[in-house]
MIVOPA-94298 format. One line per field, with one value per atom (N, C-alpha, C): residue number from 1; x, y, z. Coordinates in nm, 4 decimals, padded with zeros to 6 digits. Layout:
<rs>
num: (NUM,...) .
px: (X,...) .
py: (Y,...) .
pz: (Z,...) .
</rs>
This chain:
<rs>
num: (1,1,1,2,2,2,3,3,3,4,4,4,5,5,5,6,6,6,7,7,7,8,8,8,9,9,9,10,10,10,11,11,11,12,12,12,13,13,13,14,14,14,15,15,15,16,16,16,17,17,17,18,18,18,19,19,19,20,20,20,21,21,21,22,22,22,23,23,23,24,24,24,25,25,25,26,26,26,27,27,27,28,28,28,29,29,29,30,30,30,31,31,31,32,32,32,33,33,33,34,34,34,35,35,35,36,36,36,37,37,37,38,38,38,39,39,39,40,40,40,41,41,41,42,42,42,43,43,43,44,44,44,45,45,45,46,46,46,47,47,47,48,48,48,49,49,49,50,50,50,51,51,51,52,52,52,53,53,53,54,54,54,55,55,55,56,56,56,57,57,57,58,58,58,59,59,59,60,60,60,61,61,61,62,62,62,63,63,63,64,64,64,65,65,65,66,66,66,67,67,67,68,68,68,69,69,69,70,70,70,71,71,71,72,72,72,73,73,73,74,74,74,75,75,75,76,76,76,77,77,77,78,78,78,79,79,79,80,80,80,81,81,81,82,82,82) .
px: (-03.6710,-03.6130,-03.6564,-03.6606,-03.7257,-03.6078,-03.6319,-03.5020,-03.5929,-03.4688,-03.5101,-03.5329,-03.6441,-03.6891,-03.5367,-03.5030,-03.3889,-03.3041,-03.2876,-03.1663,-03.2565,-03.3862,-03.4529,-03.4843,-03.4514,-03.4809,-03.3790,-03.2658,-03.0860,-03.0950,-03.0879,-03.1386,-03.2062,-03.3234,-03.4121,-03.3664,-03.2869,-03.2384,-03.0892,-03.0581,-02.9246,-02.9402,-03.0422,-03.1157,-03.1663,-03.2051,-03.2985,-03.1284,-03.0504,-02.9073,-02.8431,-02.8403,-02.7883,-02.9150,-03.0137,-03.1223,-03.0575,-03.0802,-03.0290,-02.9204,-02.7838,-02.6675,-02.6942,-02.7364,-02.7429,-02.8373,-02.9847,-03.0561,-02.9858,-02.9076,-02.8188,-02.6728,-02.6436,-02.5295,-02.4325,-02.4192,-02.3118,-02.2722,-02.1365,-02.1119,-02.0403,-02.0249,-01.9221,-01.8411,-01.6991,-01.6664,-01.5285,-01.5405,-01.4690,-01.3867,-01.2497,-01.1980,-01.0509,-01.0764,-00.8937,-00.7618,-00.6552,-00.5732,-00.5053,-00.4146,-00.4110,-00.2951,-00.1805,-00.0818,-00.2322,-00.1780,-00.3147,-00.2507,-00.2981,-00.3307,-00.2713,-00.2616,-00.1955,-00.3265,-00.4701,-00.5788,-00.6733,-00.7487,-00.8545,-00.8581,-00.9104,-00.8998,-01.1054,-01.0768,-01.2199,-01.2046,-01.3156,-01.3224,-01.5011,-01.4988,-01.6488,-01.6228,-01.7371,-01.7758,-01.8911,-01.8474,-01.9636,-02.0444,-02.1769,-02.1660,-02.2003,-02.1059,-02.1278,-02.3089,-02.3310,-02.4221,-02.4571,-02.3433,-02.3317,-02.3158,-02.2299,-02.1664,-02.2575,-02.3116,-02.2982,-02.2157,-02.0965,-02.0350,-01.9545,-01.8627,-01.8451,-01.7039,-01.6637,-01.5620,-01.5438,-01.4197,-01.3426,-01.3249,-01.4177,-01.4215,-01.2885,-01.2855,-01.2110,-01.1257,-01.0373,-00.9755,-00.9134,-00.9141,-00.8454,-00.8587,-00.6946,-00.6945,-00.6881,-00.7849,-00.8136,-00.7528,-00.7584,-00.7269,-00.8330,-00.9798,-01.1164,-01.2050,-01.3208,-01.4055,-01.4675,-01.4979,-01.6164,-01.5974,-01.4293,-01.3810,-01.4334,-01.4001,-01.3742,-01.5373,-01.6539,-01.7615,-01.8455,-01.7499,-01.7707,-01.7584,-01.6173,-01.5797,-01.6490,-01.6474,-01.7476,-01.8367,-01.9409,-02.0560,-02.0471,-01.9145,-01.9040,-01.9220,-01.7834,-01.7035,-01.8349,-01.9206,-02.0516,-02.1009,-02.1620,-02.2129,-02.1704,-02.0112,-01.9410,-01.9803,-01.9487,-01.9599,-02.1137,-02.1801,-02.3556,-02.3616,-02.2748,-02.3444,-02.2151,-02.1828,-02.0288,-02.1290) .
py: (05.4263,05.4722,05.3796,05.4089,05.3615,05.3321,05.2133,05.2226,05.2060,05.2897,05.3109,05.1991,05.1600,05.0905,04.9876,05.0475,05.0006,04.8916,04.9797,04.9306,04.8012,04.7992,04.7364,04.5507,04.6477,04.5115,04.4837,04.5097,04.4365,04.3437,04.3929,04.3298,04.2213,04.2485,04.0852,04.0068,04.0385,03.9755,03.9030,03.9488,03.8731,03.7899,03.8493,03.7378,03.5873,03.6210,03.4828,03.4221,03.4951,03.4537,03.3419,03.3881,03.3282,03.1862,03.2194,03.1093,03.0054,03.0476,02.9376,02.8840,02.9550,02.8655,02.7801,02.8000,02.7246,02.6082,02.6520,02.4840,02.3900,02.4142,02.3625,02.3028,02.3418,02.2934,02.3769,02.5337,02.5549,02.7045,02.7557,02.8410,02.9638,03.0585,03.1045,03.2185,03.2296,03.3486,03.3975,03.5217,03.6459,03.6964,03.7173,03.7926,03.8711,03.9741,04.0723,03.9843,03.9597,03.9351,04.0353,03.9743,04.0551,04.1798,04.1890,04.2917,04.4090,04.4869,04.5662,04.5480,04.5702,04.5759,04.4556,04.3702,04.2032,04.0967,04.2047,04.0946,04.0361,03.9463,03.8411,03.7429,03.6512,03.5126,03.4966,03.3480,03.3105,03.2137,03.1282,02.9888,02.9745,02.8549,02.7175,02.6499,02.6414,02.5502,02.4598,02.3375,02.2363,02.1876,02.1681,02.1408,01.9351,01.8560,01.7687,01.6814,01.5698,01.5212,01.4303,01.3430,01.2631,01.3505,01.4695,01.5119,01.6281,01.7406,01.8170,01.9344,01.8947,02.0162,02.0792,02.1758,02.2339,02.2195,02.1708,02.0935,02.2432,02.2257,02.3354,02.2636,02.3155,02.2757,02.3061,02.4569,02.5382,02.6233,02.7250,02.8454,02.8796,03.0374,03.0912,03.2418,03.2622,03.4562,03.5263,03.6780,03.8042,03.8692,04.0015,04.1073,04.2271,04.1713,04.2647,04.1300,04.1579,04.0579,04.0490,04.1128,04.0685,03.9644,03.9959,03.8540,03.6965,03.7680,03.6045,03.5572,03.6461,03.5912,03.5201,03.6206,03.5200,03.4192,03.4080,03.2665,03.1600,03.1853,03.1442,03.0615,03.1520,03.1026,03.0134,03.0529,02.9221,02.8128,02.8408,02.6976,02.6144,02.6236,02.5629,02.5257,02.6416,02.5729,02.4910,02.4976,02.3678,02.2603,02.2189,02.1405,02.0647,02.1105,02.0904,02.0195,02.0602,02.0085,01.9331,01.8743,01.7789,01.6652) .
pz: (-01.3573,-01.4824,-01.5956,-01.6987,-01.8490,-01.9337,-01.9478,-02.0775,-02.2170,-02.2489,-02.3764,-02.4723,-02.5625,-02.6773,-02.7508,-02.7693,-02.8698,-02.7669,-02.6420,-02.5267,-02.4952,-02.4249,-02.3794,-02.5587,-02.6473,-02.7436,-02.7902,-02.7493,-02.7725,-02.6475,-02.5093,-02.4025,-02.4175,-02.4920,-02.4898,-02.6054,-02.7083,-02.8108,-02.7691,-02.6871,-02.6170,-02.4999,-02.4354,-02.3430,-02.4318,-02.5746,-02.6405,-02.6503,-02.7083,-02.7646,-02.6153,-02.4855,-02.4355,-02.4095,-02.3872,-02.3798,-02.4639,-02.5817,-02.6802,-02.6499,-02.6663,-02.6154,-02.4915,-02.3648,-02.2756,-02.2980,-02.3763,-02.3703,-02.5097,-02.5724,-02.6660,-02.5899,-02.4944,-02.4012,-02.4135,-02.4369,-02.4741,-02.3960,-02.3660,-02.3218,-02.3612,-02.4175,-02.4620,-02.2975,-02.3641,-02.2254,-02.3201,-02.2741,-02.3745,-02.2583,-02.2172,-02.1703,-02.1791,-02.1353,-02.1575,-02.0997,-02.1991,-02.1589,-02.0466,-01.9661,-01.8635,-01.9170,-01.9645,-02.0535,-02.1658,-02.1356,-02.1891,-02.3415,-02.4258,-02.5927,-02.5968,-02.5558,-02.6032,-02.6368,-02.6298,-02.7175,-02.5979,-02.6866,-02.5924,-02.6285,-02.5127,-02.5445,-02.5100,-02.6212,-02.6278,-02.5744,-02.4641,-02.4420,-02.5246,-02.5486,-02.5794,-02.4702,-02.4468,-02.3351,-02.3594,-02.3274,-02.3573,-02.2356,-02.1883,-02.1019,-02.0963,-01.9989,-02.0023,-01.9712,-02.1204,-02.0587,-01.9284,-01.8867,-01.7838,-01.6628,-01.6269,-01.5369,-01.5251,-01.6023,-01.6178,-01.5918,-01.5742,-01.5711,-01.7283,-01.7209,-01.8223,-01.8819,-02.0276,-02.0436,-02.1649,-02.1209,-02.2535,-02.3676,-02.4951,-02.6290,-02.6924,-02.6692,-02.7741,-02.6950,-02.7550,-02.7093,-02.7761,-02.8269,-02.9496,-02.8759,-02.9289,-02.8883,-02.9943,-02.9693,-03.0844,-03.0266,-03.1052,-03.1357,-03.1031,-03.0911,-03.0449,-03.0315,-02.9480,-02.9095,-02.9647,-03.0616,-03.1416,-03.2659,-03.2733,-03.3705,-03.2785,-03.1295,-03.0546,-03.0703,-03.0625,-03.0397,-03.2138,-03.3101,-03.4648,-03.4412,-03.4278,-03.4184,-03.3043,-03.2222,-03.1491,-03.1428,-03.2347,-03.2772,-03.4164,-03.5091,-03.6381,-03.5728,-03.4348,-03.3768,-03.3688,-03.3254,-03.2546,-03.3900,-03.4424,-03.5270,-03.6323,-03.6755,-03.7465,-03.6404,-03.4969,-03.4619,-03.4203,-03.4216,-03.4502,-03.5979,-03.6823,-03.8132,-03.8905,-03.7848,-03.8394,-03.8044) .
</rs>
């Protein structure tokens, strides 16, 4: 099966998106609170340089995910350029 042009170049544009967050150290994760219409929660994730494992930056709950992944991406980038 063929995917379609458009599908296939969101795909590789979110593929570069996560590239980037990870060789920058960083993680994002979006999920449904468990009570249905009660929202989502966002975590940042940093990943440690000594340890490497993954230390919770941040956490803030929406209302739709696409607020959580704005914010998200400020959070980082305020903290990159503090």
């Amino acid at each position: 099966m063929k995917i379609p042009f458009k599908i296939a170049q969101r795909r590789h544009m979110e593929a570069i998106k996560i590239d980037n967050l990870l060789q920058q150290g960083f993680w994002i994760q979006v999920s449904p609170l468990a009570n249905a219409g009660s929202g989502w929660i966002c975590g940042v994730y940093k990943r440690g340089i000594k340890t490497g494992n993954w230390i919770t930056e941040a956490s803030k709950q929406f209302d739709d995910p696409h607020k959580c992944y704005d914010w998200a991406y400020k959070f980082i980038n305020d903290l990159q350029n503090a």
